[in-house]
C-alpha distance (Angstrom), angle and dihedral (degrees) to the residues before:
residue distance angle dihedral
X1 . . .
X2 3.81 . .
X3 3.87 115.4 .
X4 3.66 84.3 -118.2
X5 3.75 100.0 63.8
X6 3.66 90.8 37.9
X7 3.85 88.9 60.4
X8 3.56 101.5 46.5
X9 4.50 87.1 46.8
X10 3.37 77.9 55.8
X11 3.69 98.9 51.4
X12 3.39 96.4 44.0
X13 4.21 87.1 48.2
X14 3.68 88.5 60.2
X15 4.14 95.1 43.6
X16 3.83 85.4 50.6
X17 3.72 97.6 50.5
X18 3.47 99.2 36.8
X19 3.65 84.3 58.4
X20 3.43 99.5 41.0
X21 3.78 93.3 56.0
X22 3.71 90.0 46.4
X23 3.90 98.5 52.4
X24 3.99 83.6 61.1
X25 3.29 87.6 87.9
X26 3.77 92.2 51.3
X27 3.67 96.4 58.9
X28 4.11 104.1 90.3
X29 3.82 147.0 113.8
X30 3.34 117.9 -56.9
X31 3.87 96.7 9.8
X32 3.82 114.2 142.9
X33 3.75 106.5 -126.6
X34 3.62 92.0 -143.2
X35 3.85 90.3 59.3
X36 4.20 82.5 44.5
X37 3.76 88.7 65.2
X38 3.41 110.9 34.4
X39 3.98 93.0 54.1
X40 4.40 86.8 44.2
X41 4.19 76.5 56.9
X42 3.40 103.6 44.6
X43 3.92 90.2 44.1
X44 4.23 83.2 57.6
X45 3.65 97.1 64.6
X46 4.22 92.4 32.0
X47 3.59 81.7 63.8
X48 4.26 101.0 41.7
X49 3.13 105.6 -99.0
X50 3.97 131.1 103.1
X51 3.79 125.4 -129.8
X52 4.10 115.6 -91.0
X53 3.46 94.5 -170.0
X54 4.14 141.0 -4.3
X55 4.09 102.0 -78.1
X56 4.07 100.3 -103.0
X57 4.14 116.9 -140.6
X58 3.70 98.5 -172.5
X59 4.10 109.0 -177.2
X60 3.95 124.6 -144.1
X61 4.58 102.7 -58.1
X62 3.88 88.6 14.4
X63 3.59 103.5 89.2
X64 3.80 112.7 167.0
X65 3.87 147.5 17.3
X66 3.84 96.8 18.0
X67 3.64 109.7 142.2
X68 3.68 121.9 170.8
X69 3.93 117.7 -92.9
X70 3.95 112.7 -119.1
X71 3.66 90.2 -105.0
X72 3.95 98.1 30.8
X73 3.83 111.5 158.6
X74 4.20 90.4 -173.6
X75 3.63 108.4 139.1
X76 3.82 122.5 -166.2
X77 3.96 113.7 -110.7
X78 3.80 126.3 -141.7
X79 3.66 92.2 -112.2
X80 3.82 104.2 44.9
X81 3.94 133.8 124.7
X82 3.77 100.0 -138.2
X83 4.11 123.4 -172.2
X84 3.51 123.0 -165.0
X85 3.94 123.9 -166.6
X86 3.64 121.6 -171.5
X87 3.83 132.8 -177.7
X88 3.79 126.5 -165.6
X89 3.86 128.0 -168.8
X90 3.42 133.2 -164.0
X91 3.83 104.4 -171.0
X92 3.86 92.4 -26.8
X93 4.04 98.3 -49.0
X94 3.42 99.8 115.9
X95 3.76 141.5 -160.1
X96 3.51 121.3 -145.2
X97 3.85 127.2 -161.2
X98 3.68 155.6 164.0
X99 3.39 153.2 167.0
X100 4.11 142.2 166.5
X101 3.77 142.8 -123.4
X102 3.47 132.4 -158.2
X103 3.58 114.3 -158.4
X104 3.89 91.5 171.8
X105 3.70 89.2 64.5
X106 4.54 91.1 -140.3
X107 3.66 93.7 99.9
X108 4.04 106.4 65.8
X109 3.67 93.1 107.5
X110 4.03 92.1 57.2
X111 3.54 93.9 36.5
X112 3.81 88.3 53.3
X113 3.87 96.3 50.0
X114 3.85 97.3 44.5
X115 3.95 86.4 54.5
X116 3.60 92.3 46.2
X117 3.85 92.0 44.4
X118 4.38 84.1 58.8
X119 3.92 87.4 48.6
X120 3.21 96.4 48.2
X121 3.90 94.5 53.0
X122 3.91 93.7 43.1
X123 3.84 81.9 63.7
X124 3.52 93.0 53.4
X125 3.69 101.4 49.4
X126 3.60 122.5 107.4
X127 3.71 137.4 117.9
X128 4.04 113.2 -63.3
X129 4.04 90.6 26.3
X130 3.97 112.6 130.1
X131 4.08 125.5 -114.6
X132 3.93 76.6 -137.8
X133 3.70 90.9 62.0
X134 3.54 96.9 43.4
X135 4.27 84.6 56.6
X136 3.60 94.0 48.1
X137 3.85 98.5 53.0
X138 3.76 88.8 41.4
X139 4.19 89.4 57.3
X140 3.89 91.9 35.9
X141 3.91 89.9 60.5
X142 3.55 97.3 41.4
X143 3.87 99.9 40.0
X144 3.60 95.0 41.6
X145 3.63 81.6 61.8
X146 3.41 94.8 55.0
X147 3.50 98.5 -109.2
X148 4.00 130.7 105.4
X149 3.88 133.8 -115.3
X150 3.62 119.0 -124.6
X151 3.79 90.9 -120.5
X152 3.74 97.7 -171.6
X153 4.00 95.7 63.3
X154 3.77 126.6 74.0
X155 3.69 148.8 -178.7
X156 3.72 115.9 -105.7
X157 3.89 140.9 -151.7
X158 3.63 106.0 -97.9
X159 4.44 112.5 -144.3
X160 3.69 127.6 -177.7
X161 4.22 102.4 -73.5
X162 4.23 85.8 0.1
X163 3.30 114.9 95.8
X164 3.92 95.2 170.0
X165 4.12 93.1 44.9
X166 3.65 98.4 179.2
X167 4.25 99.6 -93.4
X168 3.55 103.4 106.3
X169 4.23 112.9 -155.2
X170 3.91 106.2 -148.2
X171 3.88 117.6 -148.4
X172 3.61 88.9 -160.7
X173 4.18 132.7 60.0
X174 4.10 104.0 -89.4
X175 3.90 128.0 162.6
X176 3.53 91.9 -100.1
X177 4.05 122.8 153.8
X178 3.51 89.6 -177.7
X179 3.98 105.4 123.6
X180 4.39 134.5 -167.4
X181 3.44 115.3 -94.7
X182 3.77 124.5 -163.8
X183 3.81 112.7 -106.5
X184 3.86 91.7 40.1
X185 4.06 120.0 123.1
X186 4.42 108.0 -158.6
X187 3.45 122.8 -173.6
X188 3.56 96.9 -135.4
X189 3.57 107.7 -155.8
X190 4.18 127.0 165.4
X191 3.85 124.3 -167.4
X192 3.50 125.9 -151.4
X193 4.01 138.6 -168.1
X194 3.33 149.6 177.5
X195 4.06 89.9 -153.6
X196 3.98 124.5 62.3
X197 3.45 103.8 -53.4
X198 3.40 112.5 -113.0
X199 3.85 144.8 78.9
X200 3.68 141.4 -112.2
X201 3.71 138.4 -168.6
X202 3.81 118.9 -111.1
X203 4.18 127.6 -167.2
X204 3.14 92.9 -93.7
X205 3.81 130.1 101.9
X206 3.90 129.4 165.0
X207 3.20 103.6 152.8
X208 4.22 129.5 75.8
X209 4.05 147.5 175.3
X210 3.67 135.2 -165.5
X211 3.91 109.9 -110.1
X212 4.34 90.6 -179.5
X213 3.86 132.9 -22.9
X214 3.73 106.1 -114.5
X215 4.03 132.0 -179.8
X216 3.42 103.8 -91.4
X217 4.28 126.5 175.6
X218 3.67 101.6 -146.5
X219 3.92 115.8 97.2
X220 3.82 96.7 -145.6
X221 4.38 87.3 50.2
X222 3.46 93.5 60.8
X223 3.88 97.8 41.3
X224 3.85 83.6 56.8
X225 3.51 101.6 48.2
X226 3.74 92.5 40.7
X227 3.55 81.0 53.1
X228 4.21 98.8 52.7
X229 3.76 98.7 32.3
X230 3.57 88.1 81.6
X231 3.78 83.6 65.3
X232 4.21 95.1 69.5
X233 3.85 91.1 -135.1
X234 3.93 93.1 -41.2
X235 3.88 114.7 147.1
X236 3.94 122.7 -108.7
X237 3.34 141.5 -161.6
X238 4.33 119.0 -111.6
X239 4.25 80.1 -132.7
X240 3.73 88.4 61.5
X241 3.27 85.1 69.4
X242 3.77 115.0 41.9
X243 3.63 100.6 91.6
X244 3.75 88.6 55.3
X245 3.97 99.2 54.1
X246 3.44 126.5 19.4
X247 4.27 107.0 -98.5
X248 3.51 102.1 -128.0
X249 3.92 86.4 62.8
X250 4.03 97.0 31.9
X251 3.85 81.1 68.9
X252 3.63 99.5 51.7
X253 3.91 85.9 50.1
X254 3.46 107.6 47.8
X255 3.87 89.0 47.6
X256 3.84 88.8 43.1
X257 4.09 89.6 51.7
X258 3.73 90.6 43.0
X259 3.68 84.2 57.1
X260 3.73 94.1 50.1
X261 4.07 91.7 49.0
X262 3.66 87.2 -117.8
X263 4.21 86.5 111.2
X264 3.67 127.8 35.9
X265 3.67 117.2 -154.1
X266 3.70 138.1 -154.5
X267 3.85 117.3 -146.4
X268 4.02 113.1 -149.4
X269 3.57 102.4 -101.3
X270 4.00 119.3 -144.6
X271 3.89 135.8 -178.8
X272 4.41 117.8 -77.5
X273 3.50 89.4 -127.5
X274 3.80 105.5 26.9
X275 3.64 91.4 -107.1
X276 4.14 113.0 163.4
X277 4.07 112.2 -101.7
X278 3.18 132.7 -148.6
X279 4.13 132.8 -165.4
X280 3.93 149.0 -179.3
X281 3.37 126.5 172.0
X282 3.74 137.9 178.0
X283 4.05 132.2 -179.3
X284 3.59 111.4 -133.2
X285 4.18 129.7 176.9
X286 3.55 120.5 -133.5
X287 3.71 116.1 -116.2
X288 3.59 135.3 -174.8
X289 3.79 106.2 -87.0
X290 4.20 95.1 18.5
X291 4.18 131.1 -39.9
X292 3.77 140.7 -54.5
X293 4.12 105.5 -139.0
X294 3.95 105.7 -141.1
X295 3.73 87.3 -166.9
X296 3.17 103.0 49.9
């Protein structure tokens, strides 16, 4: 990896932990999630660094790609299991992170395993290592602690301006030859429940990116993608957007240029059975004898 690109990971590793430790405070009763993210954005570019993806606040079974609604009234309650998820860039190398917060104060256990399951993997990484290892000491931790994995999400590869590069990090033991090589960054990021231990798609979608620009006719369609192309393929946020075009129609376009495979869409994911989730994440780059956390 060129010193260059190494620098700005770094960069971006700091911005997204400095952050992430600072929105800790955030997270409390009676906080409105939509206040939650825009100040974790904001605090992004105060520090440098530009957003790599809409801040997530994912509550007790919904466990990724919630971002609040322009006009979201959702208030945090005293007895909630919040995750938050932020990504930082800094010219498309990008930092991912997370971590969780239970307010109810019944989770400590689960929270406890799921961050030792991450530990435990950032110890094992180095060049040669298996993707089937990583799984298997993600679901040893977890299960051993009586809890499940959420076997249908994964870490990713992270590339400059692609956050989901292809290289898919399993939290659970798969027959995967895939190894580490040096050079890589992974967002390692393990899941953990007290419900089934896997994840469904719901309705509900805030959260975009732009697969291709294509002619389109409608006025409103080209303001938006002239408005996300900018982004390289980065997601965005549907309340990015509502100052720009009017929401009752920035609806009807995003679903209409999600149709067209112009847009590709994320639907908030939540738990089968409603179980409470927890999450922590870190991106990491491989090195020659192991892995230098930028989050950290």
């Amino acid at each position: 990896m060129e010193s260059e690109e190494l620098n700005k990971y770094r960069e971006s590793g700091k911005i997204a932990s400095e952050v992430r430790e600072w929105s800790k405070t955030l997270v409390k009763e009676d906080a409105r999630i939509l206040d939650v993210a825009n100040e974790i954005e904001s605090k992004i570019r105060e520090l440098g660094g530009e957003i790599a993806f809409p801040a997530n606040v994912c509550i007790n079974d919904i466990t990724a790609h919630y971002t609040p609604k322009f006009n979201d009234k959702t208030l945090i309650a005293g007895d909630d299991v919040v995750k938050i998820d932020i990504g930082a860039h800094v010219d498309g190398y990008i930092a991912d992170t997370a971590y969780t917060i239970d307010l109810s104060g019944n989770y400590g256990d689960m929270l406890l395993a799921n961050e030792n399951s991450l530990k435990e993997v950032i110890k094992l990484v180095k060049p040669g290592v298996s993707l089937r290892k990583i799984g298997e000491i993600v679901d040893k931790t977890i299960s051993g602690a009586g809890f499940k994995v959420i076997e249908n999400l994964t870490g990713h590869e992270i590339k400059q301006y692609n956050l989901h590069a292809g290289l898919s990090v399993p939290n659970v033991s798969i027959p995967y030859k895939k190894e580490i090589v040096e050079g890589m960054v992974l967002a390692i990021e393990p899941f953990a429940t007290d419900g089934y231990g896997r994840v469904i798609e719901s309705k509900h979608t805030e959260i975009f990116s732009l697969i291709e620009k294509k002619p389109v006719r409608q006025r409103e369609a080209r303001i938006l993608i002239d408005a996300v192309e900018k982004r390289k393929g980065l997601p965005f946020a549907e309340r990015w957007l509502q100052k720009k075009i009017n929401p009752m129609k920035l609806q009807l376009v995003l679903h209409d240029l999600v149709r067209r495979k112009i847009l590709k869409q994320y639907p908030v994911l939540h738990e089968k059975e409603k179980g409470i989730v927890s999450q922590f994440e870190h991106t990491l780059i491989v090195t020659e004898d192991g892995c230098e956390v930028t989050t950290k």
